[in-house]
BAZAKE-500977 format. One line per field, with one value per residue: residue number from 0; chain; x negated, y negated, z negated of N, C-alpha, C, O, CB in turn. Coordinates in nm, 3 decimals, decimal comma. Glycine has a CB too. Layout:
BEGIN
drense <- [NUM;...]
marfi <- [A;...]
n_xx <- [X;...]
n_yy <- [Y;...]
n_zz <- [Z;...]
ca_xx <- [X;...]
ca_yy <- [Y;...]
ca_zz <- [Z;...]
c_xx <- [X;...]
c_yy <- [Y;...]
c_zz <- [Z;...]
o_xx <- [X;...]
o_yy <- [Y;...]
o_zz <- [Z;...]
cb_xx <- [X;...]
cb_yy <- [Y;...]
cb_zz <- [Z;...]
//
This chain:
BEGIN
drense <- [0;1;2;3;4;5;6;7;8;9;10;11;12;13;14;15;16;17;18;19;20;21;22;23;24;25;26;27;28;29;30;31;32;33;34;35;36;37;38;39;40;41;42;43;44;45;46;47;48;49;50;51;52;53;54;55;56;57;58;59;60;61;62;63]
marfi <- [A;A;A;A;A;A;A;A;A;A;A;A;A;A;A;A;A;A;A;A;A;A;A;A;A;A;A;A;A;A;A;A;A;A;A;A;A;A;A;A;A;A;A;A;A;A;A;A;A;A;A;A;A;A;A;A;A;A;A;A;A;A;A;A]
n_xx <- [-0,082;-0,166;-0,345;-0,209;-0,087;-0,316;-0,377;-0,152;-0,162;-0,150;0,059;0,257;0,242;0,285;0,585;0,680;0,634;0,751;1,029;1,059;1,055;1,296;1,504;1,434;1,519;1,827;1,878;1,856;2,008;2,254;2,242;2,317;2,562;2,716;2,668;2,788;2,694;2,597;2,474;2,523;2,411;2,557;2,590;2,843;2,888;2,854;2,941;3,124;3,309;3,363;3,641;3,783;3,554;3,466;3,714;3,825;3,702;3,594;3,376;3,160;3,180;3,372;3,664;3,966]
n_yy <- [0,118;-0,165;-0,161;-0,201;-0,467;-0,609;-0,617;-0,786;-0,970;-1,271;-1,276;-1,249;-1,480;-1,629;-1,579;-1,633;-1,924;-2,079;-1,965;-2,135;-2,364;-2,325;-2,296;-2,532;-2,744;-2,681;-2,707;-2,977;-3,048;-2,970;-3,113;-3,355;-3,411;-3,347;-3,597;-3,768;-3,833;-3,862;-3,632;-3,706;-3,886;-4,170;-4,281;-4,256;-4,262;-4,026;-3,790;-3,523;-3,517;-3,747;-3,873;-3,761;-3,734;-3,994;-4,115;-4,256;-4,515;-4,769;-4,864;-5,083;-5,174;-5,010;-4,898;-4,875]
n_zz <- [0,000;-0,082;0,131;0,350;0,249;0,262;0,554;0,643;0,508;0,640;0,798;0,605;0,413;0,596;0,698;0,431;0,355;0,588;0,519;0,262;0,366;0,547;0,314;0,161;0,365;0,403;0,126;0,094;0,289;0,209;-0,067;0,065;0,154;-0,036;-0,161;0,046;0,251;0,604;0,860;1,091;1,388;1,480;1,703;1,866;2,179;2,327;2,277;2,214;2,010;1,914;1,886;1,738;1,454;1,360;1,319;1,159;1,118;1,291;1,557;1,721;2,053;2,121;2,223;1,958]
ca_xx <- [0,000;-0,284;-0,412;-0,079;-0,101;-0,434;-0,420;-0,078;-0,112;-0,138;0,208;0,360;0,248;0,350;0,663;0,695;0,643;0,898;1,118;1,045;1,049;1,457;1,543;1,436;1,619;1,900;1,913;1,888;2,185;2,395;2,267;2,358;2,682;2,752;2,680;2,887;2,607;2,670;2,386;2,550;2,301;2,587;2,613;2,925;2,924;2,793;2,974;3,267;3,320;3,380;3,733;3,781;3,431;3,463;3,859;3,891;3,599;3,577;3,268;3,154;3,168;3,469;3,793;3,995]
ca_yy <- [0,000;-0,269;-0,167;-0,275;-0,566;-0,663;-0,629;-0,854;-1,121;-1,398;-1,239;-1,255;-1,568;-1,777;-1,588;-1,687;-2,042;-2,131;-1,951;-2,189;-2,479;-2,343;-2,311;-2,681;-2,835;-2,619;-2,752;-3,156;-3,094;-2,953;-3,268;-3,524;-3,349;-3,366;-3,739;-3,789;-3,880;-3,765;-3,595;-3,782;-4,044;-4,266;-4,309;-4,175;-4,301;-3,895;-3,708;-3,462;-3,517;-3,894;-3,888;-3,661;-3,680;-4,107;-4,151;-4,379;-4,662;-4,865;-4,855;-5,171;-5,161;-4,906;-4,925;-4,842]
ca_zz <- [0,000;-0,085;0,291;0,453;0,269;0,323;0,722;0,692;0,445;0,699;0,842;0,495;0,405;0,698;0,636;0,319;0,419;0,653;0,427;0,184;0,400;0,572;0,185;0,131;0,432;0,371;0,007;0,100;0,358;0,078;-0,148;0,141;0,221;-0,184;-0,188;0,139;0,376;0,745;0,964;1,264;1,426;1,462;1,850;1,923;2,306;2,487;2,164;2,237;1,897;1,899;1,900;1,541;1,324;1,287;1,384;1,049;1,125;1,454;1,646;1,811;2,186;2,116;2,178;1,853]
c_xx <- [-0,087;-0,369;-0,331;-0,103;-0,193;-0,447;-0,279;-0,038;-0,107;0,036;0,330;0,331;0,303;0,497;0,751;0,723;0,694;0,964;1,130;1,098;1,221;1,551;1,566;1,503;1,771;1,944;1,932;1,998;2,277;2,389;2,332;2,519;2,760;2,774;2,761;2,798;2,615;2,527;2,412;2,436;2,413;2,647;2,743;2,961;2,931;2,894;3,122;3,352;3,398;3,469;3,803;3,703;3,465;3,577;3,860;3,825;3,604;3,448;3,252;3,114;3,255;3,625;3,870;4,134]
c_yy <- [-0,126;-0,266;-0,278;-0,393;-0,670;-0,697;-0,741;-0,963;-1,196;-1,359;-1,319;-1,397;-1,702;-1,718;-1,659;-1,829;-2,092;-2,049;-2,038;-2,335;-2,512;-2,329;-2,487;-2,782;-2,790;-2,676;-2,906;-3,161;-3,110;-3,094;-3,405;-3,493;-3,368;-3,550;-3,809;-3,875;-3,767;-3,735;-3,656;-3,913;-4,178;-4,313;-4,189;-4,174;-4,095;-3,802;-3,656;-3,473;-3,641;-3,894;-3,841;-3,670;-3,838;-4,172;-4,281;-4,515;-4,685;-4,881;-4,998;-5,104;-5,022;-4,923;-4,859;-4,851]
c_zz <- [0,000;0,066;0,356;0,378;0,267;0,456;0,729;0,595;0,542;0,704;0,727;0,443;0,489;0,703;0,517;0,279;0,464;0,615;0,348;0,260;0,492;0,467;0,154;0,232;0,420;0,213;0,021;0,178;0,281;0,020;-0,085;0,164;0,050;-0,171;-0,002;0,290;0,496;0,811;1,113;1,284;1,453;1,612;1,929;2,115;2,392;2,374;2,216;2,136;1,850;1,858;1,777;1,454;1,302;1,340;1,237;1,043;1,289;1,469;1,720;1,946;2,234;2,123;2,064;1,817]
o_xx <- [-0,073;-0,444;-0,361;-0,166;-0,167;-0,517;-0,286;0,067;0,016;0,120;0,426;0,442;0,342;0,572;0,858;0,808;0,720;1,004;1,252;1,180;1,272;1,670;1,671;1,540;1,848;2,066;2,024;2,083;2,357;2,477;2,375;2,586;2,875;2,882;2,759;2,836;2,630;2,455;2,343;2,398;2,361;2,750;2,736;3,043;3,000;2,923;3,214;3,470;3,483;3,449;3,890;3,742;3,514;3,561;3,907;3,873;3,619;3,395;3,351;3,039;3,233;3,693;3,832;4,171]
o_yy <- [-0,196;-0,357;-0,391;-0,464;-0,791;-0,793;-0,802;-1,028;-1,203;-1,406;-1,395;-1,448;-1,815;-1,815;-1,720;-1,862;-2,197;-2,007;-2,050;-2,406;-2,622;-2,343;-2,549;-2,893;-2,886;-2,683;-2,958;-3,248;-3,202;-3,179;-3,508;-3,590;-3,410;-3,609;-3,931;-3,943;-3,645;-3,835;-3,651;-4,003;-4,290;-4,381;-4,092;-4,099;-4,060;-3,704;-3,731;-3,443;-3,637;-3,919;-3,914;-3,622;-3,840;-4,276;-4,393;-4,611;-4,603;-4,923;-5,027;-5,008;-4,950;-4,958;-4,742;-4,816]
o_zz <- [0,100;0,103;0,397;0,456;0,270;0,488;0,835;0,590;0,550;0,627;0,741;0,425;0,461;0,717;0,521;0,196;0,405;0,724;0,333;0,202;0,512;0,495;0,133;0,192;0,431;0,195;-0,042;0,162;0,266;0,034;-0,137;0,198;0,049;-0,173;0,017;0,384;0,493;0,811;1,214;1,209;1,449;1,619;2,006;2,167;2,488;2,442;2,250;2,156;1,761;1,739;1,729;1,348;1,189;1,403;1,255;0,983;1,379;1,366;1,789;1,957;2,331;2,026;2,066;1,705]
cb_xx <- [0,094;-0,396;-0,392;0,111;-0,048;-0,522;-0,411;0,013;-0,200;-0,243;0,222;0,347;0,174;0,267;0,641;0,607;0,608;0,926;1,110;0,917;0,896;1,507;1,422;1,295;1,582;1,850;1,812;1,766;2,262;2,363;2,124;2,258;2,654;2,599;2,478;3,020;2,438;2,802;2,392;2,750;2,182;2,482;2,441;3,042;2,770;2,532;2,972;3,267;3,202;3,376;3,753;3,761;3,215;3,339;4,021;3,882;3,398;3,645;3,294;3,067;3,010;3,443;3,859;3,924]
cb_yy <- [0,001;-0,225;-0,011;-0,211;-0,576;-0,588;-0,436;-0,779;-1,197;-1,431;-1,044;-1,132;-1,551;-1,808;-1,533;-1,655;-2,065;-2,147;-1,861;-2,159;-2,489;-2,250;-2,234;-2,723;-2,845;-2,494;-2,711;-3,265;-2,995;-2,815;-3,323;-3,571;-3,154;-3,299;-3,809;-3,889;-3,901;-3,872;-3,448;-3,872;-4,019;-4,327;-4,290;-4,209;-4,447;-3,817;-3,796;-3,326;-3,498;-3,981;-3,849;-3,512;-3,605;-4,184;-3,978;-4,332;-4,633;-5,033;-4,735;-5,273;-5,158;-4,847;-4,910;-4,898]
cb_zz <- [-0,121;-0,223;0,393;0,452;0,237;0,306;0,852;0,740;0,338;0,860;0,834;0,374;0,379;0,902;0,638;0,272;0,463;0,802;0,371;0,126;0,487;0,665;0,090;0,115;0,583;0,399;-0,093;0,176;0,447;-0,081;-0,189;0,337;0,309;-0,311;-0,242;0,050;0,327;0,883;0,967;1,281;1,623;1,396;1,928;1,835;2,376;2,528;2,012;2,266;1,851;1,988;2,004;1,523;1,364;1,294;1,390;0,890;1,059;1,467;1,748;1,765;2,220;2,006;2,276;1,784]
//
C-alpha cells in the first residue's frame, strides 16, 4: 500500500487540491446566495433570462 502511494502522491495531491479549491467556491456561492447577492453580471441586453431573473428593477436603456 505505501508503494501505490508513493508512485501517486502527486495524483492525490493535486486531487486533493482542486477539491479543496470546488469546496471553497461552492461555499462563497452559498454565502452570497444567503446574503442575497446575485452571480449575474448585470447586463441583461444577450440574456434569455432577462425577462424573469430582474422583472422587479428597470434597467436603463430598457424598456420596462
Amino acid at each position: 500500500m505505501f508503494a501505490w502511494l508513493s508512485e501517486n502522491l502527486a495524483t492525490i495531491l493535486i486531487t486533493l487540491g482542486l477539491a479543496a479549491v470546488v469546496v471553497l467556491i461552492i461555499r462563497s456561492m452559498l454565502r452570497d446566495k444567503r446574503k442575497g447577492k446575485s452571480s449575474c453580471g448585470g447586463n441583461c441586453g444577450c440574456c434569455p433570462m432577462s425577462g424573469a431573473c430582474h422583472a422587479h428593477t428597470a434597467h436603463p436603456g430598457k424598456a420596462s
